[in-house]
N, CA and C atoms of all chains as a GROMACS GRO file, in nm:
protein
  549
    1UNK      N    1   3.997  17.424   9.172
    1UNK     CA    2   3.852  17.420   9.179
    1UNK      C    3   3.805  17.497   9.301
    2UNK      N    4   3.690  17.538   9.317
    2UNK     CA    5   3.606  17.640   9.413
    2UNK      C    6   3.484  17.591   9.421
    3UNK      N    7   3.446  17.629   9.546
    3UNK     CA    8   3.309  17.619   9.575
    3UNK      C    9   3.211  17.804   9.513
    4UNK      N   10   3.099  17.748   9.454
    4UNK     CA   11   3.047  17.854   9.393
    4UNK      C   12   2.882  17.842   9.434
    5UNK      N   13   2.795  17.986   9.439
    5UNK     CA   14   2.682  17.932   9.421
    5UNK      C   15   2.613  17.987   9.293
    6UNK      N   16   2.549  17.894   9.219
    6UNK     CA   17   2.488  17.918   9.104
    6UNK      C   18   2.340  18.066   9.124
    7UNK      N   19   2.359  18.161   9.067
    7UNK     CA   20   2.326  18.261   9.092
    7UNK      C   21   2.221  18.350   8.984
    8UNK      N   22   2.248  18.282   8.841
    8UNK     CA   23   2.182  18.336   8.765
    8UNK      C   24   2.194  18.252   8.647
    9UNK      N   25   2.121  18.326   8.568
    9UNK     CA   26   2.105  18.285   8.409
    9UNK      C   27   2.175  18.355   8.257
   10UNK      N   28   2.256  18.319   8.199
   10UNK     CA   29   2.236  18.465   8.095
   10UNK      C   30   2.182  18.363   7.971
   11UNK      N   31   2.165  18.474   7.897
   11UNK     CA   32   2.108  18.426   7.771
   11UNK      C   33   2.180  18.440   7.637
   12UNK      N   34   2.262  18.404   7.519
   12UNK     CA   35   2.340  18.500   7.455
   12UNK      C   36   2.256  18.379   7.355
   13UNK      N   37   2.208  18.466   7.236
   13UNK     CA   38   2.190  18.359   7.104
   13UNK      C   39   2.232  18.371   6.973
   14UNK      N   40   2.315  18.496   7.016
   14UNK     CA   41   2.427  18.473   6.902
   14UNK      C   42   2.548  18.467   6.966
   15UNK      N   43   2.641  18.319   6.967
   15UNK     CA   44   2.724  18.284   7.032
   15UNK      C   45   2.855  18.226   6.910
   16UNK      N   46   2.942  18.212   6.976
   16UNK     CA   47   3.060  18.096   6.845
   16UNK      C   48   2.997  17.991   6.850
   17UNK      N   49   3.003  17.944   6.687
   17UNK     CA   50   2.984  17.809   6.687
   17UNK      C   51   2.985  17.675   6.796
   18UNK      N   52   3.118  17.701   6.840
   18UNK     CA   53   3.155  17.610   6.930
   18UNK      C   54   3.063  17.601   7.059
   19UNK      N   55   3.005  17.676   7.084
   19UNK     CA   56   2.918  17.748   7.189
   19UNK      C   57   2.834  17.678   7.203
   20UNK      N   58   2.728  17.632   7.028
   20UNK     CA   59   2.622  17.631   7.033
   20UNK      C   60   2.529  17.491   7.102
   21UNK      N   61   2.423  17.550   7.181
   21UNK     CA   62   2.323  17.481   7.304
   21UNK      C   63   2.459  17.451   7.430
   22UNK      N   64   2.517  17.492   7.430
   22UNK     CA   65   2.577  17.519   7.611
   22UNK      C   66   2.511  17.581   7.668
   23UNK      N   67   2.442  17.568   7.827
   23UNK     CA   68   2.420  17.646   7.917
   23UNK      C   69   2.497  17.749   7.993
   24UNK      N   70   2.455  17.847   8.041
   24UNK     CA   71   2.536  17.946   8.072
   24UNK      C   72   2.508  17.997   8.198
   25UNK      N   73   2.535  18.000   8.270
   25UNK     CA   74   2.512  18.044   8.442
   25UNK      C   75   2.625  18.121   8.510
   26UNK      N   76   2.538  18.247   8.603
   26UNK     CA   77   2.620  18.330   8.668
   26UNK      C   78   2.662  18.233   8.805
   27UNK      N   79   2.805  18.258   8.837
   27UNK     CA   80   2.796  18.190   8.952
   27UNK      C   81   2.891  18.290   9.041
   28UNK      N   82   2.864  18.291   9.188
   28UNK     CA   83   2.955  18.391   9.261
   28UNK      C   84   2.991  18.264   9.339
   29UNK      N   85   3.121  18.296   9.324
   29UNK     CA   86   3.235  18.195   9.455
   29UNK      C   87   3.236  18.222   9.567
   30UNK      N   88   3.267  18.109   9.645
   30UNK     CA   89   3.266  18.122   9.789
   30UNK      C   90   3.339  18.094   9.872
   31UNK      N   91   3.416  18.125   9.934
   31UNK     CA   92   3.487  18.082  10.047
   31UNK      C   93   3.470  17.932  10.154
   32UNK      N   94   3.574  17.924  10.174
   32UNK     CA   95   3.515  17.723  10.336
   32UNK      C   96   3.420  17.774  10.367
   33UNK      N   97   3.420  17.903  10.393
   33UNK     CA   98   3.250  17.876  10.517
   33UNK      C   99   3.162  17.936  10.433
   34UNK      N  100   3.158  17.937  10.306
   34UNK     CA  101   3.010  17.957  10.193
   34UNK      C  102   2.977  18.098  10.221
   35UNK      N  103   3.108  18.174  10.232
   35UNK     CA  104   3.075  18.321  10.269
   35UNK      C  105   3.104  18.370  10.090
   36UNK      N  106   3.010  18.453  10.050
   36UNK     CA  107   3.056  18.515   9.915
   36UNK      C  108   3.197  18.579   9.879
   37UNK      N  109   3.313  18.505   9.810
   37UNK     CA  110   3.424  18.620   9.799
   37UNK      C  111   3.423  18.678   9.652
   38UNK      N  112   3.452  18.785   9.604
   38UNK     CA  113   3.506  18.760   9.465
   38UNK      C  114   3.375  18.813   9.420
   39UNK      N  115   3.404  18.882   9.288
   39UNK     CA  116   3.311  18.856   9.196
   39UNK      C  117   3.227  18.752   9.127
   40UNK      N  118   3.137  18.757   9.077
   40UNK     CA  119   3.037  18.658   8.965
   40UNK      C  120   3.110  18.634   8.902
   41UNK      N  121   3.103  18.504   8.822
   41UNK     CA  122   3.164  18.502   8.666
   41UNK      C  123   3.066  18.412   8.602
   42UNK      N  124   3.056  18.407   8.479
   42UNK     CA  125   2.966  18.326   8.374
   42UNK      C  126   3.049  18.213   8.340
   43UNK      N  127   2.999  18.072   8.405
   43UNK     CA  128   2.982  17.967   8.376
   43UNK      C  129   2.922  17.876   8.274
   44UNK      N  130   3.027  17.786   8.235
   44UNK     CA  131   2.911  17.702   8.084
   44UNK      C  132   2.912  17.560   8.210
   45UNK      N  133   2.774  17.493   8.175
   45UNK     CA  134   2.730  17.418   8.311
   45UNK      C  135   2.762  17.284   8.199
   46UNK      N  136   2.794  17.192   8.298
   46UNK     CA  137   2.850  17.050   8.233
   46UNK      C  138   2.768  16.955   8.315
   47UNK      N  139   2.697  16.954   8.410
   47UNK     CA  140   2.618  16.860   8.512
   47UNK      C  141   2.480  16.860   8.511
   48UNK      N  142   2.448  16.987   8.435
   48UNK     CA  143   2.322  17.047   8.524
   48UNK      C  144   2.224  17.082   8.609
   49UNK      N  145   2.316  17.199   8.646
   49UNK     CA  146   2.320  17.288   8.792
   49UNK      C  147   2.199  17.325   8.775
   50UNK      N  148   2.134  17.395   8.858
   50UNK     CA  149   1.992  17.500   8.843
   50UNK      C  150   2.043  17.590   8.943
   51UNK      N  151   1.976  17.752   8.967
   51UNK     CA  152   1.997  17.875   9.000
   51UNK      C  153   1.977  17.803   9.197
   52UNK      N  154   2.101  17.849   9.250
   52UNK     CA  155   2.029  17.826   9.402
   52UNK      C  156   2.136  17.755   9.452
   53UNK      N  157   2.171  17.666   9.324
   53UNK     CA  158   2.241  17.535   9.407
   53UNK      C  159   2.423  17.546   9.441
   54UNK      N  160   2.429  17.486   9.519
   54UNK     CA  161   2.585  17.464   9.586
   54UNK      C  162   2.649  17.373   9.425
   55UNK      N  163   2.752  17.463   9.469
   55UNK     CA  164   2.872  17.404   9.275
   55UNK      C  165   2.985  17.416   9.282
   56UNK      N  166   3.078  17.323   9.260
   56UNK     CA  167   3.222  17.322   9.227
   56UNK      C  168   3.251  17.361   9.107
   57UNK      N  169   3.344  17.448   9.109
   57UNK     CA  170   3.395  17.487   8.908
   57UNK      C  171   3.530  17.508   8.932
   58UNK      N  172   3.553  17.494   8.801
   58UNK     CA  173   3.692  17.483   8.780
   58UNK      C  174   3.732  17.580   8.676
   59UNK      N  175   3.848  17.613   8.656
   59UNK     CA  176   3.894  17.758   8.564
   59UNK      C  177   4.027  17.735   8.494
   60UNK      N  178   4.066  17.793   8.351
   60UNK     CA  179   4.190  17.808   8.323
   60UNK      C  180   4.122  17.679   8.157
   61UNK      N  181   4.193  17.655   8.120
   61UNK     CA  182   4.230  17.561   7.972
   61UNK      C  183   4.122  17.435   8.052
   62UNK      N  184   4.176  17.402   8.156
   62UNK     CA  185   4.092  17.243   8.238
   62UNK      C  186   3.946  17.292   8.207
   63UNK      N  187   3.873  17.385   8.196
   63UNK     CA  188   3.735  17.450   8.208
   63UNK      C  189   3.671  17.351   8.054
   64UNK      N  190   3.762  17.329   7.974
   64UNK     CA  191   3.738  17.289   7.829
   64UNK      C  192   3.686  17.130   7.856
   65UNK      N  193   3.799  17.070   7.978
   65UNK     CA  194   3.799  16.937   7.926
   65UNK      C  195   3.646  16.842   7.950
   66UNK      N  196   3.542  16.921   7.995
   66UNK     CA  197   3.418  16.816   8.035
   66UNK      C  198   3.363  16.788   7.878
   67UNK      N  199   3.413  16.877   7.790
   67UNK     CA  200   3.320  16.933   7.628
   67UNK      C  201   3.451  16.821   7.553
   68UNK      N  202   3.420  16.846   7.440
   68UNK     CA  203   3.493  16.864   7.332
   68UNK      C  204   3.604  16.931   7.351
   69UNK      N  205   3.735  16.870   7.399
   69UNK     CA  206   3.807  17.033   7.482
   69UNK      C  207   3.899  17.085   7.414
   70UNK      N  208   3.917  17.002   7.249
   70UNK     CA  209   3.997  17.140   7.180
   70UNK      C  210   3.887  17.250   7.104
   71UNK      N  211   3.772  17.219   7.138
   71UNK     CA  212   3.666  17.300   7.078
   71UNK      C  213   3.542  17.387   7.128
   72UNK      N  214   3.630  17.403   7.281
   72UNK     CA  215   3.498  17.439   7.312
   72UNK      C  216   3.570  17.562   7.437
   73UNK      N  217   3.548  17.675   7.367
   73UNK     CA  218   3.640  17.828   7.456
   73UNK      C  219   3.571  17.856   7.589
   74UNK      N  220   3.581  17.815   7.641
   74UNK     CA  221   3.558  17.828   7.789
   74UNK      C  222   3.653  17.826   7.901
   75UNK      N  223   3.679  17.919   7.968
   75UNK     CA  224   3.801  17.922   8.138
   75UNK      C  225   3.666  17.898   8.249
   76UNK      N  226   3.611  17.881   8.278
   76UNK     CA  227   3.466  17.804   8.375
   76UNK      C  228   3.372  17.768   8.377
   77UNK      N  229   3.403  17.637   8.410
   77UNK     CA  230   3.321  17.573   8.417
   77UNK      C  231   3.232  17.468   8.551
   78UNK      N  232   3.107  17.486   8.572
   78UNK     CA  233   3.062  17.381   8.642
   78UNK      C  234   3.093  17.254   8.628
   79UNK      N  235   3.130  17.154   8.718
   79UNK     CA  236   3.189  17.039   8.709
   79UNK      C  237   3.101  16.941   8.819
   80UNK      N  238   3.067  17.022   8.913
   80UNK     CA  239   3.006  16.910   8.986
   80UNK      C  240   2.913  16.989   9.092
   81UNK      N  241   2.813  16.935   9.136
   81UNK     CA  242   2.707  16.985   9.265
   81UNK      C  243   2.702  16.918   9.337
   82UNK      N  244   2.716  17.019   9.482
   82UNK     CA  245   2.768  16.945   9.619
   82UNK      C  246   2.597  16.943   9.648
   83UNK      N  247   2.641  16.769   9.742
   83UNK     CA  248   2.464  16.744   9.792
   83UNK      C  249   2.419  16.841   9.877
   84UNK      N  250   2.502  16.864   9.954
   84UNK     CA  251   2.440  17.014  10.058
   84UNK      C  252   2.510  17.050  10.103
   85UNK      N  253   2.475  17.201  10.192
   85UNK     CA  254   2.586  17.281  10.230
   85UNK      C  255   2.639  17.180  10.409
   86UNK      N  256   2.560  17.127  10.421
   86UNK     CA  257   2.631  17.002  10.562
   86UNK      C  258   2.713  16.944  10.503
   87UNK      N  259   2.760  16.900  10.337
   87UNK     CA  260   2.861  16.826  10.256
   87UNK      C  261   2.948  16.863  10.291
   88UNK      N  262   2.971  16.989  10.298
   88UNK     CA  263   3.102  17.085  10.342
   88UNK      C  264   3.147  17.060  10.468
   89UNK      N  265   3.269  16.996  10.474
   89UNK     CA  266   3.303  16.961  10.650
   89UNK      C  267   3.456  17.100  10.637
   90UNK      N  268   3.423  17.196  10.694
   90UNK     CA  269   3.590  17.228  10.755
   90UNK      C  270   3.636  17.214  10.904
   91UNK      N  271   3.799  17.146  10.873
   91UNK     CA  272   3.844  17.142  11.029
   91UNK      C  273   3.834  17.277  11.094
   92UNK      N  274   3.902  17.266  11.248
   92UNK     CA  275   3.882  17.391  11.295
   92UNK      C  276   3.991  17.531  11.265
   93UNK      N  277   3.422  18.271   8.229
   93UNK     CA  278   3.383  18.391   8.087
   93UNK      C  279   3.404  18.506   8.179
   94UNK      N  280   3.393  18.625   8.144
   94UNK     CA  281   3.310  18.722   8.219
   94UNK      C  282   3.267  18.804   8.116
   95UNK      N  283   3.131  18.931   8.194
   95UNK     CA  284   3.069  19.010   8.095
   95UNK      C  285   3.147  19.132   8.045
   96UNK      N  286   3.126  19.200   7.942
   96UNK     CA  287   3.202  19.326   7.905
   96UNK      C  288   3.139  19.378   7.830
   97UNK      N  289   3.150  19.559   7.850
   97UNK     CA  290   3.066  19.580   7.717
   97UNK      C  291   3.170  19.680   7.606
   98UNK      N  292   3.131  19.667   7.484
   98UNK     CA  293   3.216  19.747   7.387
   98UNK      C  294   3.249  19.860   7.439
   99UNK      N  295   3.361  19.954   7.411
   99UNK     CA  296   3.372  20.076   7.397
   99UNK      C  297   3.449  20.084   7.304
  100UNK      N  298   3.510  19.996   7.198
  100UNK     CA  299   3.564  20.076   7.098
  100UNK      C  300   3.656  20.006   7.000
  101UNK      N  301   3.745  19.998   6.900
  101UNK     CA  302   3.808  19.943   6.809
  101UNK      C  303   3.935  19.986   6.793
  102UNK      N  304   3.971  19.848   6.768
  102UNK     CA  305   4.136  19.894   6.719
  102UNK      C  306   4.197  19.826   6.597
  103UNK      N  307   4.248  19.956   6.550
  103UNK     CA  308   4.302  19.906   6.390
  103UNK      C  309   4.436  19.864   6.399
  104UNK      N  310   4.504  19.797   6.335
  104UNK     CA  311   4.645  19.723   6.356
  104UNK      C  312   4.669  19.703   6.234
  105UNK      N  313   4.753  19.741   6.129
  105UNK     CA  314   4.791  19.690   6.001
  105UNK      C  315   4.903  19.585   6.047
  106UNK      N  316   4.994  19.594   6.088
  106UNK     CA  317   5.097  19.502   6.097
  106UNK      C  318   5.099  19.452   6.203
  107UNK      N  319   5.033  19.298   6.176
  107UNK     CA  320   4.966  19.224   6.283
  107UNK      C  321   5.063  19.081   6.284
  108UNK      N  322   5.044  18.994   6.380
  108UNK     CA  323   5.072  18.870   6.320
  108UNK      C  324   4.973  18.804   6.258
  109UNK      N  325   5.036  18.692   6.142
  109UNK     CA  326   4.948  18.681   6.021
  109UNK      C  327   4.768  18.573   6.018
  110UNK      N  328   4.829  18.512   6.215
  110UNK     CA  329   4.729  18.438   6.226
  110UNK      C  330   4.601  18.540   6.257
  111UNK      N  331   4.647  18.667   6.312
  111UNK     CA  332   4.534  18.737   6.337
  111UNK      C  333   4.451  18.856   6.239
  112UNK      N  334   4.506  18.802   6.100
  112UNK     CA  335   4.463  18.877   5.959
  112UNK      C  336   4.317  18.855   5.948
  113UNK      N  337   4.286  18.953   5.921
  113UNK     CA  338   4.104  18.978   5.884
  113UNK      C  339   4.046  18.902   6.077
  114UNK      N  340   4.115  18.948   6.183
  114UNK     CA  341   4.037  18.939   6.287
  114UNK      C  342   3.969  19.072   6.346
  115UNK      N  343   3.889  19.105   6.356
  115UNK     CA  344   3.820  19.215   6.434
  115UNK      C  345   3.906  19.229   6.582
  116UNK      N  346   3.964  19.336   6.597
  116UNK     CA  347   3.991  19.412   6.732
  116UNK      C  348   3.945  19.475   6.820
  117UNK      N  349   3.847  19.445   6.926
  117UNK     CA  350   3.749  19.569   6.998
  117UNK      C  351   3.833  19.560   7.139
  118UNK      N  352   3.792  19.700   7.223
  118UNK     CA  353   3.805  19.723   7.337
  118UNK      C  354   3.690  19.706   7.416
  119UNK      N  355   3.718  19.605   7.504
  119UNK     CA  356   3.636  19.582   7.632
  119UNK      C  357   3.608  19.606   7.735
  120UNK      N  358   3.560  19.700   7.816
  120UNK     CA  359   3.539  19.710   7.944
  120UNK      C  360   3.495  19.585   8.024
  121UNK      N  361   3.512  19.543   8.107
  121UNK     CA  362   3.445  19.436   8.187
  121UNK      C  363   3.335  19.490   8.315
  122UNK      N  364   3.199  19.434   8.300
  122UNK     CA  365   3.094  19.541   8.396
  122UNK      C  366   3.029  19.397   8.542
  123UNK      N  367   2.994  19.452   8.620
  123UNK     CA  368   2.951  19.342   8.685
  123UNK      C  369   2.808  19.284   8.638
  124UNK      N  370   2.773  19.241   8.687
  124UNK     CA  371   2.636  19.163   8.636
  124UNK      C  372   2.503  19.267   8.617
  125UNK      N  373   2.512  19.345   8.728
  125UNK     CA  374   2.424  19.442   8.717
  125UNK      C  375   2.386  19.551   8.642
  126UNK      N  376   2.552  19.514   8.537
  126UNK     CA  377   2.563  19.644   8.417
  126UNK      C  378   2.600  19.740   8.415
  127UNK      N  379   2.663  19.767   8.598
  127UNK     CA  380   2.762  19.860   8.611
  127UNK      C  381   2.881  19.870   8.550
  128UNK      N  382   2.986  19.893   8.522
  128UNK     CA  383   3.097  19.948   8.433
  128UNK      C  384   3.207  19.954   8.567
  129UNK      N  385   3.307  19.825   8.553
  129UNK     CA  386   3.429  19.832   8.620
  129UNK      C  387   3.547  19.914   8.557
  130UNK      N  388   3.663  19.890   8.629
  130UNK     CA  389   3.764  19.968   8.575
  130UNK      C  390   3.850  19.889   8.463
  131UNK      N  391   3.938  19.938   8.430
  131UNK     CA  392   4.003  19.904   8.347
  131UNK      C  393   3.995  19.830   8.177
  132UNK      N  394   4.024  19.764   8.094
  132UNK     CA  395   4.017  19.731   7.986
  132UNK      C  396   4.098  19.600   7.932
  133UNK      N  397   4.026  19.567   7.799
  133UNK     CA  398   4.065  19.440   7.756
  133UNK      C  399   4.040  19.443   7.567
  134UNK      N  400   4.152  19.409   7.525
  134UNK     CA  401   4.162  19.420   7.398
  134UNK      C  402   4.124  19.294   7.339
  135UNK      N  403   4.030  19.243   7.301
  135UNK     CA  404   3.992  19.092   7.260
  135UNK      C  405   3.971  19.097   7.114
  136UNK      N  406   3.926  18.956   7.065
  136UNK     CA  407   3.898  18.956   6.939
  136UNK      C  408   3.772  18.897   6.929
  137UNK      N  409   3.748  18.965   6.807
  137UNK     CA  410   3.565  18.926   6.787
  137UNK      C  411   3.578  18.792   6.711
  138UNK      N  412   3.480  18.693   6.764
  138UNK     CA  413   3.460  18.620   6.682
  138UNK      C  414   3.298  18.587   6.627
  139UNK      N  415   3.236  18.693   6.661
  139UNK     CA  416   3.102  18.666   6.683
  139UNK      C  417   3.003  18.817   6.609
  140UNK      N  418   3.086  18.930   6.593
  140UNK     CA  419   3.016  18.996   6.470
  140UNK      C  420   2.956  19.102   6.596
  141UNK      N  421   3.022  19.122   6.740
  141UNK     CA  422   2.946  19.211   6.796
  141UNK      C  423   2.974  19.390   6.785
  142UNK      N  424   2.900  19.444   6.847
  142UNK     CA  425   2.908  19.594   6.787
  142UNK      C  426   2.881  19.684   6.905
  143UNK      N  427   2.942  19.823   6.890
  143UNK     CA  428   2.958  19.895   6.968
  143UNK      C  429   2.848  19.950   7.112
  144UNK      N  430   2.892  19.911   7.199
  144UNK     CA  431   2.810  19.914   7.317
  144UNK      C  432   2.750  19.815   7.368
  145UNK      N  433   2.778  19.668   7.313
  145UNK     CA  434   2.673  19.564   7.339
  145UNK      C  435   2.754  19.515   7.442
  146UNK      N  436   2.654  19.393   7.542
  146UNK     CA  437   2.724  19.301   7.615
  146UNK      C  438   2.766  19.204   7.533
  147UNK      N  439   2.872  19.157   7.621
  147UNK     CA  440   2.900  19.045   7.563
  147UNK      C  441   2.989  18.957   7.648
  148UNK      N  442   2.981  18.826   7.587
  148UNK     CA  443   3.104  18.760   7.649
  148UNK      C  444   3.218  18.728   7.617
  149UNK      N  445   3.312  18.720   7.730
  149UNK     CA  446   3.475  18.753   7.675
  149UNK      C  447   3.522  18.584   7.786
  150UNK      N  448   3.609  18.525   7.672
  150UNK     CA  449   3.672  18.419   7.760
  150UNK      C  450   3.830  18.488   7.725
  151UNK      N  451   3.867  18.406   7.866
  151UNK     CA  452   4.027  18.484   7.853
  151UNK      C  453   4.148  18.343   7.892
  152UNK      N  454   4.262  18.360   7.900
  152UNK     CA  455   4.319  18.295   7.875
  152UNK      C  456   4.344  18.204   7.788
  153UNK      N  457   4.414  18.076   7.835
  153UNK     CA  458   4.462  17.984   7.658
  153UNK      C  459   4.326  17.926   7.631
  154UNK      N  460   4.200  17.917   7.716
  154UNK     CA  461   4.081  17.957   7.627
  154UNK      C  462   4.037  17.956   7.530
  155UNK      N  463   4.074  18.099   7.482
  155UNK     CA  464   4.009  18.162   7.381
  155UNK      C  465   4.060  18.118   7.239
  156UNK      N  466   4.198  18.059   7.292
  156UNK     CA  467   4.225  18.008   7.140
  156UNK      C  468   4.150  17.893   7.071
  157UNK      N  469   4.036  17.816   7.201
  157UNK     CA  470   3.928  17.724   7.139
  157UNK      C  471   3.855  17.756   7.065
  158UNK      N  472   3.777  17.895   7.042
  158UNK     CA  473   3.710  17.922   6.962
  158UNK      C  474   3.685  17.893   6.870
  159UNK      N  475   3.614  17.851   6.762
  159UNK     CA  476   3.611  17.827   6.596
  159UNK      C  477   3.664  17.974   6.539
  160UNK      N  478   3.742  17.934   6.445
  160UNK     CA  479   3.847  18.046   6.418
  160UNK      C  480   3.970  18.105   6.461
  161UNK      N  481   3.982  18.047   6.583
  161UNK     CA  482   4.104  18.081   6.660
  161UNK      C  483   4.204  17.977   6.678
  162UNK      N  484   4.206  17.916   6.573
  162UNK     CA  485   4.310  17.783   6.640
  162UNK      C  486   4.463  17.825   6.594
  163UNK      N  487   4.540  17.814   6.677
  163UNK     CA  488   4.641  17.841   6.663
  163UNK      C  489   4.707  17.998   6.672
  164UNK      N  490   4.580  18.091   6.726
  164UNK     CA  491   4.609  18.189   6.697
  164UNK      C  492   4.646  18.268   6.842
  165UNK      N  493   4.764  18.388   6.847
  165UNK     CA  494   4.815  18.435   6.952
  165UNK      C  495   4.752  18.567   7.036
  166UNK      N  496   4.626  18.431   7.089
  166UNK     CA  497   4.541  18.504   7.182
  166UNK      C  498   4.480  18.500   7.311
  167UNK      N  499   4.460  18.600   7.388
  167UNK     CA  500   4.459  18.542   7.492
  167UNK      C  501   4.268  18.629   7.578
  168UNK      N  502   4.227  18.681   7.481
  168UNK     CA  503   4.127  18.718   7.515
  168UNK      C  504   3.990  18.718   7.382
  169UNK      N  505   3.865  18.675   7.389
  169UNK     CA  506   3.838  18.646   7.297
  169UNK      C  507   3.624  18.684   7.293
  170UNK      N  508   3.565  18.716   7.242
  170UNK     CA  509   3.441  18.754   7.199
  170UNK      C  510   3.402  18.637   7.199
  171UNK      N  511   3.289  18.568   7.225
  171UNK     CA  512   3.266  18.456   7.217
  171UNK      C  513   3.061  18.461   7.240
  172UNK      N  514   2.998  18.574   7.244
  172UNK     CA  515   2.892  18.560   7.254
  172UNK      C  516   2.861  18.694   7.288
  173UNK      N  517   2.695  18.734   7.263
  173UNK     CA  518   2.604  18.857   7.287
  173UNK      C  519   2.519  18.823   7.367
  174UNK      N  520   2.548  18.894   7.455
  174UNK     CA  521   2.415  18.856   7.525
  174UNK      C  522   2.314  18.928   7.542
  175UNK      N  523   2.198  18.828   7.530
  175UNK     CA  524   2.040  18.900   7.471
  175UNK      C  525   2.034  18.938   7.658
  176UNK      N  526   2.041  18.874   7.726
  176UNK     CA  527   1.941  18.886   7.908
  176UNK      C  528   2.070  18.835   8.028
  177UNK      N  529   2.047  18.898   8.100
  177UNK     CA  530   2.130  18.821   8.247
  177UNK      C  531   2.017  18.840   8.337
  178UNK      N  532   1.991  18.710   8.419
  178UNK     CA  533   1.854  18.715   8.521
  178UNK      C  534   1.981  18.681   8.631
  179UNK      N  535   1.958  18.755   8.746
  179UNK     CA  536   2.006  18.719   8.894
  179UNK      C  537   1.923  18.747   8.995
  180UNK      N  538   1.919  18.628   9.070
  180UNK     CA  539   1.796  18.637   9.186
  180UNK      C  540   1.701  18.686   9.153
  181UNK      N  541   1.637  18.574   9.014
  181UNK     CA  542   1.503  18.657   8.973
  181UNK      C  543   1.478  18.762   8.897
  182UNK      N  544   1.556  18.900   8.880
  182UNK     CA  545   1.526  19.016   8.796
  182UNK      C  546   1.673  19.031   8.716
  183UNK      N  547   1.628  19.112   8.618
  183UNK     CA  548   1.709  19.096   8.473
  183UNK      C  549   1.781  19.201   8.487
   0.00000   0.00000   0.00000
């Protein structure tokens, strides 16, 4: 799992079945100290995140299990939103 | 997921049999902004998309969730068109 910040929106409305009414959000990952690393990737949101906010996601087959998870094709997913960026404690 | 857009098709007669009557396209993967990264990705359509469009591609054991893909030996997969991407506000 990673810390991410929720970054955007996409829209797709012709999707797979399995897809259909999932939310979809850009999110760019972040490093301990909430520095941007990495590219964006498109997120299906399981909590509901909104654009702005501090987010944990998770990636790989586990991305399935918040859904229906032999039915639902997704490698990331939002899993949880951190209360704030002070949530974040790193040692030194 | 990430975004990608078409560049192109691939025909395969002698396939394995789970992947009979599956659509073959080539994917570029672009960043959000619609720029065009490097390299490529051979996925399967499950969603009826067409040459030049965005779209979304899930990858890994994934993609074999799809409706239509069960059981099938894949590891990259079409899974949506996308109409809009908004970031920080503009599209």
């Amino acid at each position: 799992m990673q810390l991410a910040r929720v970054i955007g929106t996409v829209v797709a409305t012709v999707k797979n079945d399995s897809l259909h009414g999932r939310k979809l959000l850009v999110v760019q990952t972040l490093d301990r100290h909430l520095r941007e690393s990495g590219k964006p990737m498109v997120a299906i949101d399981s909590v509901g995140a909104g654009v702005g906010e501090l987010v944990f996601w998770c990636r790989g087959k586990e991305a399935s299990f918040p859904f229906k998870r032999e039915d639902t094709p997704t490698d990331c997913t939002i899993i949880g939103i951190v209360d704030s960026e002070a949530h974040v404690l790193n040692g030194p | 997921m990430i975004i990608a857009r078409i560049l192109g098709t691939v025909v395969a007669t002698q396939k394995d049999e789970r992947l009979s009557g599956k659509k073959l396209l080539i994917v570029r993967p672009i960043n959000v902004d619609g720029s065009d990264t490097t390299g490529y990705v051979v996925a399967v359509d499950t969603v009826g998309a067409g040459f030049h469009e965005r779209v979304l591609v899930v990858a890994g054991s994934s993609a074999r969730l799809a409706q239509g893909m069960k059981d099938a030996p894949v590891d990259a997969a079409i899974v949506g068109v996308i109409d809009s991407v908004e970031v920080n506000g503009s599209e």
